[in-house]
Backbone as XML, in Angstrom:
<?xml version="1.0"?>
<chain id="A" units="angstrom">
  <residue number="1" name="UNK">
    <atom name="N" x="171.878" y="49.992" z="-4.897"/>
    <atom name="CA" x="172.129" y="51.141" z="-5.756"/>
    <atom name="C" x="171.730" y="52.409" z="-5.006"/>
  </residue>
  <residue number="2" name="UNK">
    <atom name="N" x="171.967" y="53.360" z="-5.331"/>
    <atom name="CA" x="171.662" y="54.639" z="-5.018"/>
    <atom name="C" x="170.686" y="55.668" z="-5.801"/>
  </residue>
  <residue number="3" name="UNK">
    <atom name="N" x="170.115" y="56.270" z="-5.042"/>
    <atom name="CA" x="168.564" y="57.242" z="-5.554"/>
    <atom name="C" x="168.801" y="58.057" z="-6.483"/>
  </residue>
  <residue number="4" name="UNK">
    <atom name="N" x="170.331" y="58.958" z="-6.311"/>
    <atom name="CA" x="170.879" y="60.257" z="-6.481"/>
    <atom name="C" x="172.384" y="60.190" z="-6.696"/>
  </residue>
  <residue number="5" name="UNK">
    <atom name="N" x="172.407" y="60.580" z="-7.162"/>
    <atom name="CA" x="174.278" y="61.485" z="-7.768"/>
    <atom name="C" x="174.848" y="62.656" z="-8.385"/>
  </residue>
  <residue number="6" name="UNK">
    <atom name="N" x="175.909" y="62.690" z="-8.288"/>
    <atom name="CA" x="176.165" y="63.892" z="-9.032"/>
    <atom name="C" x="177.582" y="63.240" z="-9.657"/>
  </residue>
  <residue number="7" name="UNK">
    <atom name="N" x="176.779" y="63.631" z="-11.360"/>
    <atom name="CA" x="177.835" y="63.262" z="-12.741"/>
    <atom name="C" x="178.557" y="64.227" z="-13.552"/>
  </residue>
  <residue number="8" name="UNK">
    <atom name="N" x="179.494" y="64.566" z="-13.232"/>
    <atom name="CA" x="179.822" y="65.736" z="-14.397"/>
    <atom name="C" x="179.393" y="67.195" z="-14.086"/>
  </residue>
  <residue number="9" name="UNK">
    <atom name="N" x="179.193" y="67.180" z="-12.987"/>
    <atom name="CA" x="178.407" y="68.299" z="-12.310"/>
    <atom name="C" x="177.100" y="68.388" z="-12.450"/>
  </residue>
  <residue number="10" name="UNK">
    <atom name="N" x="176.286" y="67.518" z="-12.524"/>
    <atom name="CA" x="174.469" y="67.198" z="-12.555"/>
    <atom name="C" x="174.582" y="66.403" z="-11.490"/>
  </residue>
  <residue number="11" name="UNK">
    <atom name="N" x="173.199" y="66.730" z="-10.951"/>
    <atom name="CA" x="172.442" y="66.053" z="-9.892"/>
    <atom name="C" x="171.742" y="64.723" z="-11.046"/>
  </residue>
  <residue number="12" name="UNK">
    <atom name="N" x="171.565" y="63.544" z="-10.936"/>
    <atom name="CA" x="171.407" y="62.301" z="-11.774"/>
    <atom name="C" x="169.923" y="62.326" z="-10.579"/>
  </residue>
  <residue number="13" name="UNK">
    <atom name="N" x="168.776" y="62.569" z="-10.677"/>
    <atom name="CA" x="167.471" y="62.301" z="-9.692"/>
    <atom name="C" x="166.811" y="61.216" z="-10.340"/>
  </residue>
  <residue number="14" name="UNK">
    <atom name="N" x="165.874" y="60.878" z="-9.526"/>
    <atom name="CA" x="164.913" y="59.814" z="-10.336"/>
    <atom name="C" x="163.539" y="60.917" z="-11.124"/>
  </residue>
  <residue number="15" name="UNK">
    <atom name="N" x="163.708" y="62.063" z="-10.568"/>
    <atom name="CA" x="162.897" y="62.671" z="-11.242"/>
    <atom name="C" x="163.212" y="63.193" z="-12.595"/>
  </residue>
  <residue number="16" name="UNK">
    <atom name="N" x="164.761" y="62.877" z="-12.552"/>
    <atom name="CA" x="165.689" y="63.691" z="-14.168"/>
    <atom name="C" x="167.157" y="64.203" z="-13.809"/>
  </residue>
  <residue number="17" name="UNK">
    <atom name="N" x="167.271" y="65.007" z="-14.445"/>
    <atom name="CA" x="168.656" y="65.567" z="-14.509"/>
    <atom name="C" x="168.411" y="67.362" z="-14.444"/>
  </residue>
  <residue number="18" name="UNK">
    <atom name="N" x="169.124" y="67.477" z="-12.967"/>
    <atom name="CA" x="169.506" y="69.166" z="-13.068"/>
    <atom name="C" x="170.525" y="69.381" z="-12.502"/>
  </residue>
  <residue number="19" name="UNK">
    <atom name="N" x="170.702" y="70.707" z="-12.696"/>
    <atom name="CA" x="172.014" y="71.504" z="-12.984"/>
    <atom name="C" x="172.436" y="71.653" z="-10.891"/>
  </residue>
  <residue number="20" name="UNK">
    <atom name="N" x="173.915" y="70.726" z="-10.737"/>
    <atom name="CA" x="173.715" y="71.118" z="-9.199"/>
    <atom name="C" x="174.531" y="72.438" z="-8.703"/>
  </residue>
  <residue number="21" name="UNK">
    <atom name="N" x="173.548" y="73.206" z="-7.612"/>
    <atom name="CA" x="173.489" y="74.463" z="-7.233"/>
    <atom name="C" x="175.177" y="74.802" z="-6.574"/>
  </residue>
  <residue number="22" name="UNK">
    <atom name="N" x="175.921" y="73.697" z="-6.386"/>
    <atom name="CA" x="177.333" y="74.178" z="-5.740"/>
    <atom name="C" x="178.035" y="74.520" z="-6.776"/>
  </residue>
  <residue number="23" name="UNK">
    <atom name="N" x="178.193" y="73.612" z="-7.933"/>
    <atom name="CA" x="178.896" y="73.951" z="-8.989"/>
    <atom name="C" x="179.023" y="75.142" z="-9.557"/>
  </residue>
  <residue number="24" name="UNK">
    <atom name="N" x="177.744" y="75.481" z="-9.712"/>
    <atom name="CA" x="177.514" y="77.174" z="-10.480"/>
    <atom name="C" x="177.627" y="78.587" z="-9.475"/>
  </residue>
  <residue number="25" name="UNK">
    <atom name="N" x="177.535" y="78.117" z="-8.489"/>
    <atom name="CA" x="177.326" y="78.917" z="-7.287"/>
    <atom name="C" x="178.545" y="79.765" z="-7.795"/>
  </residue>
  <residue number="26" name="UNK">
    <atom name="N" x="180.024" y="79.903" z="-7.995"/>
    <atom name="CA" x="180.842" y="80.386" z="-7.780"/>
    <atom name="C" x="180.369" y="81.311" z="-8.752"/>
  </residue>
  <residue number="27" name="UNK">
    <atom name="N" x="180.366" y="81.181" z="-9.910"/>
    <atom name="CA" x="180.129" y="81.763" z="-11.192"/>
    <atom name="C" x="178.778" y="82.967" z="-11.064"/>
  </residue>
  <residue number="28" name="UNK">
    <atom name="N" x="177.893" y="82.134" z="-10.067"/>
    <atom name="CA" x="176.954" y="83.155" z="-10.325"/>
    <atom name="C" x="176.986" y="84.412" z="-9.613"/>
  </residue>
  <residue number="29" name="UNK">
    <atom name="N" x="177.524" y="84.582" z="-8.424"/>
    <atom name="CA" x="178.482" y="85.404" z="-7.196"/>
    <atom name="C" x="180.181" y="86.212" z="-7.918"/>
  </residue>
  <residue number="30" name="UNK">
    <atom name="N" x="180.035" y="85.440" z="-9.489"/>
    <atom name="CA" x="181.430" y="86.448" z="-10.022"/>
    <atom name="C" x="180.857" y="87.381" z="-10.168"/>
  </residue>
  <residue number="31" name="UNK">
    <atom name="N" x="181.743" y="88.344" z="-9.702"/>
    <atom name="CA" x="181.575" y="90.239" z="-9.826"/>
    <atom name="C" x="181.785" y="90.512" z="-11.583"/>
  </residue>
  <residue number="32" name="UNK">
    <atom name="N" x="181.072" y="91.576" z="-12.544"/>
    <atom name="CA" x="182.184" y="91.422" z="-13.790"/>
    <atom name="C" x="183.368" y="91.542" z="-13.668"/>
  </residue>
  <residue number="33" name="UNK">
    <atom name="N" x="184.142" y="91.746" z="-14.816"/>
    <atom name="CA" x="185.656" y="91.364" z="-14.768"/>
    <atom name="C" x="185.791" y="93.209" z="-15.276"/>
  </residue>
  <residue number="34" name="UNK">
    <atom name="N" x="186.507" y="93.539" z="-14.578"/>
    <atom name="CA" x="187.135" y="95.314" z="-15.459"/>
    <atom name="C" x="188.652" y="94.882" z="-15.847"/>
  </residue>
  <residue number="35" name="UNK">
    <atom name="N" x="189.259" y="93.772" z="-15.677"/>
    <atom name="CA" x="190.593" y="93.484" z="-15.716"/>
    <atom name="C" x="191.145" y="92.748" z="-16.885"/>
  </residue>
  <residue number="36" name="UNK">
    <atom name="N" x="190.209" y="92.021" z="-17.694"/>
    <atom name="CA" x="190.350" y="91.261" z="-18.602"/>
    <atom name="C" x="191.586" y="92.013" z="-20.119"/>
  </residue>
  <residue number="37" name="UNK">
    <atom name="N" x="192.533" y="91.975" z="-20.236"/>
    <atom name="CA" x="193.320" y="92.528" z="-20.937"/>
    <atom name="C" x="192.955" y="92.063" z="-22.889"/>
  </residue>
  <residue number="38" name="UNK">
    <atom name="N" x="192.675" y="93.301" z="-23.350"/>
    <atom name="CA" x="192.070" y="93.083" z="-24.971"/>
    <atom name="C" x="191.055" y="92.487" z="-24.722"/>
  </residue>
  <residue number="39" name="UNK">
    <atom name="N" x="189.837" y="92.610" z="-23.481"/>
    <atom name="CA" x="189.023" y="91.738" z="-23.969"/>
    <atom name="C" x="188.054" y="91.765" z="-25.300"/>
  </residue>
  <residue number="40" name="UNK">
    <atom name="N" x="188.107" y="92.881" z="-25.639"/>
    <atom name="CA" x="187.716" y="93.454" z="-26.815"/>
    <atom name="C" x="187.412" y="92.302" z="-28.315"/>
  </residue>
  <residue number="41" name="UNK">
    <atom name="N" x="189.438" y="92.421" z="-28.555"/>
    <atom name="CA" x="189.810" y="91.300" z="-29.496"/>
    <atom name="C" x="189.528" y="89.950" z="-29.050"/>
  </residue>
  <residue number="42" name="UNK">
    <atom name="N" x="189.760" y="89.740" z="-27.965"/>
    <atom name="CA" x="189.661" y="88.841" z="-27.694"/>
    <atom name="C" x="188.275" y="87.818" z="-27.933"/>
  </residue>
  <residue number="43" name="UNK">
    <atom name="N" x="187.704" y="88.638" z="-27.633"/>
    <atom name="CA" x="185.437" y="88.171" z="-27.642"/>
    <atom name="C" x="184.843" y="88.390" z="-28.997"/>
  </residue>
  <residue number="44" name="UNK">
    <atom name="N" x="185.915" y="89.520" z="-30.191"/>
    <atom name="CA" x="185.649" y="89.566" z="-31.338"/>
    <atom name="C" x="184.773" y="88.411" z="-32.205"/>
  </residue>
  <residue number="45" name="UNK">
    <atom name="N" x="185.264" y="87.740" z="-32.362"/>
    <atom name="CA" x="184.557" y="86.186" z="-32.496"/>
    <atom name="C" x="183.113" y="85.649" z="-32.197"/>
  </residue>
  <residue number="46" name="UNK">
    <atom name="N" x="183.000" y="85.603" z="-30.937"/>
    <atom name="CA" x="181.810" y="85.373" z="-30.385"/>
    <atom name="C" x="180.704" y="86.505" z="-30.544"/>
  </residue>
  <residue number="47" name="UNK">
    <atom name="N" x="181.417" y="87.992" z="-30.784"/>
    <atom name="CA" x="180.094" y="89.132" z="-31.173"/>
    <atom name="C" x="179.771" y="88.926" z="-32.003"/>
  </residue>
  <residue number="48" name="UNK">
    <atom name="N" x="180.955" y="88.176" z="-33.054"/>
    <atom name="CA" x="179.807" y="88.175" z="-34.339"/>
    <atom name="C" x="178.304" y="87.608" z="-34.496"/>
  </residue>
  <residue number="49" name="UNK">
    <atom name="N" x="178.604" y="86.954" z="-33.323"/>
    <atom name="CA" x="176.838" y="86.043" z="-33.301"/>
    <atom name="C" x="175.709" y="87.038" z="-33.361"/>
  </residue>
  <residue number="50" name="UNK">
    <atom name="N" x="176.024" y="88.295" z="-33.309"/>
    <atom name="CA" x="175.166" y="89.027" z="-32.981"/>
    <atom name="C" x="174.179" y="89.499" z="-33.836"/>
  </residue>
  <residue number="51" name="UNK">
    <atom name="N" x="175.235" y="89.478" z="-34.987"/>
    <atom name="CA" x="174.947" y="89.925" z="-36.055"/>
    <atom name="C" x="173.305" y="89.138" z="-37.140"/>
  </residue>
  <residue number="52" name="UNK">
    <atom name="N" x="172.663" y="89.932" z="-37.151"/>
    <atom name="CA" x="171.419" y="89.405" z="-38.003"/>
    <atom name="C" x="171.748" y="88.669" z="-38.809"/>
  </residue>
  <residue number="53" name="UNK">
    <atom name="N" x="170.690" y="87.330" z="-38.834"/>
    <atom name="CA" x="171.162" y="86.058" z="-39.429"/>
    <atom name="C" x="172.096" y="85.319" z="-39.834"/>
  </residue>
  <residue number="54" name="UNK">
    <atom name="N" x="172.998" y="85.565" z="-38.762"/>
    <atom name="CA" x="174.389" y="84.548" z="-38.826"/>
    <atom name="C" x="173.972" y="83.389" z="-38.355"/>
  </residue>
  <residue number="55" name="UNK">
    <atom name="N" x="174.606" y="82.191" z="-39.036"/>
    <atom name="CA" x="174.679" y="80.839" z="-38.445"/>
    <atom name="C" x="175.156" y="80.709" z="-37.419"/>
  </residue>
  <residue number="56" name="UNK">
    <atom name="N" x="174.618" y="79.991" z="-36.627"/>
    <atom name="CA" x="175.426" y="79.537" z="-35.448"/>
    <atom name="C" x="176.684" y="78.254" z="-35.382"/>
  </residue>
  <residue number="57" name="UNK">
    <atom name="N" x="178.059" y="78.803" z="-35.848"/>
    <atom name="CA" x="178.805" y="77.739" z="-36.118"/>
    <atom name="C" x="180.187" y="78.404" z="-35.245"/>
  </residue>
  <residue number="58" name="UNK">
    <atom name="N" x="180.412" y="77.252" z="-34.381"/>
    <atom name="CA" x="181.205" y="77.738" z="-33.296"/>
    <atom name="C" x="182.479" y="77.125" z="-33.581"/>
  </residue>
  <residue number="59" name="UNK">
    <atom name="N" x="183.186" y="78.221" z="-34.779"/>
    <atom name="CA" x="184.376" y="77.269" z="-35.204"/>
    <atom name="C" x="185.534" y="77.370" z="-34.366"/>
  </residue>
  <residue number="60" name="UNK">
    <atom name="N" x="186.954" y="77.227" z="-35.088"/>
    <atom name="CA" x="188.281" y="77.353" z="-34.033"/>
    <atom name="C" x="188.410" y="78.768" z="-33.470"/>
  </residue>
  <residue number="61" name="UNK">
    <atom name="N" x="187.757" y="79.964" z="-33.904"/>
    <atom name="CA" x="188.388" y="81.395" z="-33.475"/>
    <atom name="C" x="187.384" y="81.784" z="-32.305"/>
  </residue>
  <residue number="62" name="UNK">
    <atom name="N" x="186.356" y="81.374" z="-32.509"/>
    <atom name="CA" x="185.404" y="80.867" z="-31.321"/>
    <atom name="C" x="185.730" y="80.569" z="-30.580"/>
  </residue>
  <residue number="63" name="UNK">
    <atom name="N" x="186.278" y="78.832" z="-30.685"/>
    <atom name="CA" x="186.631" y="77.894" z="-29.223"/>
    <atom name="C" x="187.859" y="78.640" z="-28.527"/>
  </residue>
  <residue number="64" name="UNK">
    <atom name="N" x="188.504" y="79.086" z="-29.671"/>
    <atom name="CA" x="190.125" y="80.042" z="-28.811"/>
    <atom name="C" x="189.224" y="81.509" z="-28.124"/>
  </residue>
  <residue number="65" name="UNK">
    <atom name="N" x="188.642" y="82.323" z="-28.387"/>
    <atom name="CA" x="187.776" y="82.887" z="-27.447"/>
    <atom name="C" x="187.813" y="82.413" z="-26.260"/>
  </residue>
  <residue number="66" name="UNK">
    <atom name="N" x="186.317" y="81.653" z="-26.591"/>
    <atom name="CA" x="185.764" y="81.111" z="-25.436"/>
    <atom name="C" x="186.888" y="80.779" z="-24.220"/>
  </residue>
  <residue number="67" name="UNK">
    <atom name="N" x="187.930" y="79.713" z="-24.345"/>
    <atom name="CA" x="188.738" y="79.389" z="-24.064"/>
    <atom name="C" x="189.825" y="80.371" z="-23.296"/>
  </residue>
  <residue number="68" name="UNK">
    <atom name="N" x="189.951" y="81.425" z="-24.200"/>
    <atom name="CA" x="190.999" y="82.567" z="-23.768"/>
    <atom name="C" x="190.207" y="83.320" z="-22.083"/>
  </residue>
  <residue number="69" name="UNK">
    <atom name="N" x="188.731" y="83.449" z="-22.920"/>
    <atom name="CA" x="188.143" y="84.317" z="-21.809"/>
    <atom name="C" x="187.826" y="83.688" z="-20.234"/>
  </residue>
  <residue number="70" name="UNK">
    <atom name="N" x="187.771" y="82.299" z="-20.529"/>
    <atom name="CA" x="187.579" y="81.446" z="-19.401"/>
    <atom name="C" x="188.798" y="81.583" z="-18.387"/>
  </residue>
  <residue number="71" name="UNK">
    <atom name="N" x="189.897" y="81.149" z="-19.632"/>
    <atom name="CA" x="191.216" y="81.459" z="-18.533"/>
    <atom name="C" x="191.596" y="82.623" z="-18.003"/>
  </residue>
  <residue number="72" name="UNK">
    <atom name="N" x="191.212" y="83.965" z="-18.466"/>
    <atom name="CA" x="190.926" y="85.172" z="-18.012"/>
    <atom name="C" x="190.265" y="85.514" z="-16.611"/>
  </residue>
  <residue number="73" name="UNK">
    <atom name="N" x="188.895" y="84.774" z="-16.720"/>
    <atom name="CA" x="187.981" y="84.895" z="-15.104"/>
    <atom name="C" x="188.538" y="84.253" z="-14.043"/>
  </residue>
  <residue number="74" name="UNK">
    <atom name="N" x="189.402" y="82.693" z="-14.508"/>
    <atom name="CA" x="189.181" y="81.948" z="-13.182"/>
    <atom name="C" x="190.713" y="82.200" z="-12.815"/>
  </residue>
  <residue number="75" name="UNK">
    <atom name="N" x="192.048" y="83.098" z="-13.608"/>
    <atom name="CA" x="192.970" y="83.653" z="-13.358"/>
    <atom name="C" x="193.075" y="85.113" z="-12.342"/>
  </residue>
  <residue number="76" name="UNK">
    <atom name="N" x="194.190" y="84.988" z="-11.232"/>
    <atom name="CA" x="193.922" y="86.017" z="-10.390"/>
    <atom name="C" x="194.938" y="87.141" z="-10.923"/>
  </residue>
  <residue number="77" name="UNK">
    <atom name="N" x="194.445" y="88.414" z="-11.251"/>
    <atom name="CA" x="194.948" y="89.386" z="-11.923"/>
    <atom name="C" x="196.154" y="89.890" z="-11.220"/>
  </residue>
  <residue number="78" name="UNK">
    <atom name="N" x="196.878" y="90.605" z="-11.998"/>
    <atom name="CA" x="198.074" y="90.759" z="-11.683"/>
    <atom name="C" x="198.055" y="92.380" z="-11.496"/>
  </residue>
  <residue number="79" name="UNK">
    <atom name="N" x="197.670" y="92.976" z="-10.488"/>
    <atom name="CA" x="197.044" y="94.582" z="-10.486"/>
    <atom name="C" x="198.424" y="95.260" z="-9.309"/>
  </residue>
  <residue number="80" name="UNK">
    <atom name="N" x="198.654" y="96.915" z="-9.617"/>
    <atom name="CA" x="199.152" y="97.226" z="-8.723"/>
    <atom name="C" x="198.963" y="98.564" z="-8.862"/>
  </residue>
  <residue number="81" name="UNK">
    <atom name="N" x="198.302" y="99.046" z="-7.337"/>
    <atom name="CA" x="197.790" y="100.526" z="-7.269"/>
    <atom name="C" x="198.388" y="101.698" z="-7.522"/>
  </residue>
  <residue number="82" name="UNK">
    <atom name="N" x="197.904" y="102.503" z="-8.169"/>
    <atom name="CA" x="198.422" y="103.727" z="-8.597"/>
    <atom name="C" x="199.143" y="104.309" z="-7.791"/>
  </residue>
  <residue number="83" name="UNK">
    <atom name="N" x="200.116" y="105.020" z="-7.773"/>
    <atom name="CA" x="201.233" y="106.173" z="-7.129"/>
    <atom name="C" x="200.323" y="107.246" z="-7.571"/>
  </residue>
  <residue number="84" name="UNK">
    <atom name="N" x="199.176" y="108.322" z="-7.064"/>
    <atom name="CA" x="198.322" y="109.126" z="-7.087"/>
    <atom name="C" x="199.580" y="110.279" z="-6.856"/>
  </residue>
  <residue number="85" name="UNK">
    <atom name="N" x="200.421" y="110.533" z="-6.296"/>
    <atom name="CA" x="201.242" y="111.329" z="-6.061"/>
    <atom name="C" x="202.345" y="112.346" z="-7.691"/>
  </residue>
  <residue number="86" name="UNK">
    <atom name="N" x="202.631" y="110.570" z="-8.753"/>
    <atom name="CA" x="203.294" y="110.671" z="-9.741"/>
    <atom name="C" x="202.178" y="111.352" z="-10.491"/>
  </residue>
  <residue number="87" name="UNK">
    <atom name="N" x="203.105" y="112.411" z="-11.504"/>
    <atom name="CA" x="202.192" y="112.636" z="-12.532"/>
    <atom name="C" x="201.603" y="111.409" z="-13.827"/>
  </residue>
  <residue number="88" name="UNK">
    <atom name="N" x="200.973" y="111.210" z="-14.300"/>
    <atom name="CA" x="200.567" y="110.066" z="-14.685"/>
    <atom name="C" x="199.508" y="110.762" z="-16.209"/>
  </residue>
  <residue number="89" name="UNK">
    <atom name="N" x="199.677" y="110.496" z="-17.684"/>
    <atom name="CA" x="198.589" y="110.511" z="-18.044"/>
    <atom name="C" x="197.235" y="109.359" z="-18.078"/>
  </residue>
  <residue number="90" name="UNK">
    <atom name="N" x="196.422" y="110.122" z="-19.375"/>
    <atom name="CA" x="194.982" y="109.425" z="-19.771"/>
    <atom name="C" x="195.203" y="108.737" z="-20.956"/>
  </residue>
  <residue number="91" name="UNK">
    <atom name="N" x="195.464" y="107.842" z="-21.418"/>
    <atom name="CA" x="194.934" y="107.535" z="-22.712"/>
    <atom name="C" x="193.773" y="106.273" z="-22.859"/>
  </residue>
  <residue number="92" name="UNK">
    <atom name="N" x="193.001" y="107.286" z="-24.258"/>
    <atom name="CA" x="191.805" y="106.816" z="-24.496"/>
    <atom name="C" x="192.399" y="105.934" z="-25.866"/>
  </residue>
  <residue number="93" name="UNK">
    <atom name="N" x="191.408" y="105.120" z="-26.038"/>
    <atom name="CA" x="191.155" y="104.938" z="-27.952"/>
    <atom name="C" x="189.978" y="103.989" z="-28.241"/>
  </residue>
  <residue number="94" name="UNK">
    <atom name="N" x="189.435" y="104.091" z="-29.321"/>
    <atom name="CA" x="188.495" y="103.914" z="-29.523"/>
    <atom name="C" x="188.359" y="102.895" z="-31.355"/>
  </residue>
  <residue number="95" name="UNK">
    <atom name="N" x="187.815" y="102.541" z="-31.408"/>
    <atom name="CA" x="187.752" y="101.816" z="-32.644"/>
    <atom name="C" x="185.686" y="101.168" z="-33.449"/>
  </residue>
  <residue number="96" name="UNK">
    <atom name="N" x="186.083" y="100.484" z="-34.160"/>
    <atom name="CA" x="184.595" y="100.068" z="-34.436"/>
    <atom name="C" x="183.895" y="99.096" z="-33.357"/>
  </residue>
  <residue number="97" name="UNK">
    <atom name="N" x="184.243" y="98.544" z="-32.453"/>
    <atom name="CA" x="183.456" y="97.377" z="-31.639"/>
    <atom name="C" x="184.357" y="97.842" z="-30.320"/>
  </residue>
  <residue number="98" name="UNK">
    <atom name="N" x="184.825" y="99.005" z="-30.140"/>
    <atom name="CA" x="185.011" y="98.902" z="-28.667"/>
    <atom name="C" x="185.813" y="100.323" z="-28.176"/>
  </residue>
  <residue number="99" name="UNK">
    <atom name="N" x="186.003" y="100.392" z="-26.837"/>
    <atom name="CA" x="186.256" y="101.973" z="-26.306"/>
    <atom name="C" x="186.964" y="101.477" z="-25.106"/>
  </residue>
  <residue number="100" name="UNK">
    <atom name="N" x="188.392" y="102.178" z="-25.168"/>
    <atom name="CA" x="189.040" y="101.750" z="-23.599"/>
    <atom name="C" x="189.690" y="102.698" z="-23.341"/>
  </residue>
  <residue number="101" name="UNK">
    <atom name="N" x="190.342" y="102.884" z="-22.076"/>
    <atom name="CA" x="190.952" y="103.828" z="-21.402"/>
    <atom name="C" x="192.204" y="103.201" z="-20.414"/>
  </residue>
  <residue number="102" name="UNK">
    <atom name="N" x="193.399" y="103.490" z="-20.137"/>
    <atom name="CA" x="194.462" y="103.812" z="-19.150"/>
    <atom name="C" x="194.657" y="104.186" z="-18.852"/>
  </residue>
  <residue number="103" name="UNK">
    <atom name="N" x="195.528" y="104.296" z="-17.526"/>
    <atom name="CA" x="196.386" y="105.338" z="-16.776"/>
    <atom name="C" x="198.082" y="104.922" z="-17.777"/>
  </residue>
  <residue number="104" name="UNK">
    <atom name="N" x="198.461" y="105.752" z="-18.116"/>
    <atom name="CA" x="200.057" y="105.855" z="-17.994"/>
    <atom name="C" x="200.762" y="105.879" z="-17.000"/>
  </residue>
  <residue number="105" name="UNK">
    <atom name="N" x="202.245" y="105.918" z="-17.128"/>
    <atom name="CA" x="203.382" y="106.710" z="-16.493"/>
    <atom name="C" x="203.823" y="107.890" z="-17.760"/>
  </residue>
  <residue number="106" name="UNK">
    <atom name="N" x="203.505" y="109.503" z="-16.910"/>
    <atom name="CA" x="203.757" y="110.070" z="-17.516"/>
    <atom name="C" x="205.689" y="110.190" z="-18.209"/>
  </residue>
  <residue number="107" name="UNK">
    <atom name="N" x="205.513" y="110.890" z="-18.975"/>
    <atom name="CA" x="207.335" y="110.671" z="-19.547"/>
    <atom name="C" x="207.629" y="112.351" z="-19.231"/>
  </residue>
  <residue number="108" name="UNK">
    <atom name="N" x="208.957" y="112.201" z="-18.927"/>
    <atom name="CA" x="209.511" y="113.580" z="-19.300"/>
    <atom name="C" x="209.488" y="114.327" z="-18.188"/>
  </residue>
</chain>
């Protein structure tokens, strides 16, 4: 038999079970995300935890969160640099749980 393994992404030791350092490595070296599109709505769900004495019950609008935002990080964004030259506006907007901003293509 063998001393050591790795199950499911755990190190299996004779001393116990911990978390192994390659697996997480990527995650812990992610930069934040500025790219995440609605992440706003999207995480809606999961802020509610925030809220003073809520249960902790991680139902379906949750797991679709969670889920949405995962496929968000480990997806490579689809970005393309500004024409600084074009006139271009700002738009802002703002709401109860969140504040964002764009560049346009100006019209006209």
């Amino acid at each position: 038999m063998v001393c050591e393994g790795i199950v499911l992404g755990y190190k299996i030791l004779q001393q116990g079970i911990v978390i192994d350092k390659a697996k997480i490595e990527v995650i812990d070296k992610l930069p934040p995300s500025t790219t995440i599109e609605d992440f706003s709505k999207i995480s809606k769900p999961l802020c509610a935890f925030l809220k003073h004495n809520r249960a902790f019950m991680f139902d379906e609008p949750c797991v679709q969160a969670f889920e949405e935002l995962k496929k968000q990080l480990v997806t490579t964004p689809i970005i393309r640099a500004s024409a600084w030259t074009l006139p271009f506006k700002l738009m802002c907007d703002a709401n109860d749980f969140a504040v964002g901003a764009m560049l346009g293509k100006k019209e006209g």
